[in-house]
C-alpha positions in Angstrom: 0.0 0.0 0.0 1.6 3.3 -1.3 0.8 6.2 1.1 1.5 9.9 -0.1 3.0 12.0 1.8 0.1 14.2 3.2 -1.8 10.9 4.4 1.6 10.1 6.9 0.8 13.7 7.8 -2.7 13.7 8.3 -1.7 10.7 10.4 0.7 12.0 12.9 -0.5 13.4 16.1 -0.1 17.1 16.1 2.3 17.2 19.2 4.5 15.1 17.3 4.5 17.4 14.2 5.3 20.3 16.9 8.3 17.9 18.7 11.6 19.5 19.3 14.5 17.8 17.8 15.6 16.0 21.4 11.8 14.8 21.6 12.1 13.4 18.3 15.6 12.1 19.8 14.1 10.3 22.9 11.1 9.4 21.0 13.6 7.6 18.6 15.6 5.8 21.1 11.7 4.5 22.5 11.0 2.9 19.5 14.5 1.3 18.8 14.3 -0.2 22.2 10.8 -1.3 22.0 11.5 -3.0 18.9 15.1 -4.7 20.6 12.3 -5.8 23.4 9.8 -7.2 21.1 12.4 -9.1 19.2 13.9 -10.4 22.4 10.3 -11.7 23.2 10.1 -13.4 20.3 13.5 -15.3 20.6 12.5 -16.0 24.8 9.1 -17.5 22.6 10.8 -19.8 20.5 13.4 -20.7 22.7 11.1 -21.7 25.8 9.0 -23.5 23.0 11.9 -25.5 21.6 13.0 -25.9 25.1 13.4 -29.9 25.7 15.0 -30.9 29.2 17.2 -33.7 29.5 15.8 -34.6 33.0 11.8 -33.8 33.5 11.4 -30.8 35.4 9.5 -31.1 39.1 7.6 -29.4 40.9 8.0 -29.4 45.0 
């Protein structure tokens, strides 16, 4: 789906339009860890499902 230029605008919240250069900084560095945290999810996902132990795990 191509979007022009004026729909990403029409989009965006108008206090992110009006962000400073160091909001659009820290806003940034939210994102890129959110997404490092969402892909680190993912990998505790798959490794806890491919997780196989060589002794059965109890319970006391």
């Amino acid at each position: 789906m191509d979007l022009t230029l004026q729909q990403i605008v029409e989009g965006l919240p108008k206090s992110l339009l009006n962000a400073t250069d160091k909001d659009l900084e820290g806003f940034q560095k939210i994102i890129e860890e959110t997404i490092k945290l969402r892909e680190g999810h993912r990998n505790l996902q798959r490794m806890v499902k491919n997780f196989t132990p060589s002794t059965p795990i109890q319970r006391s």
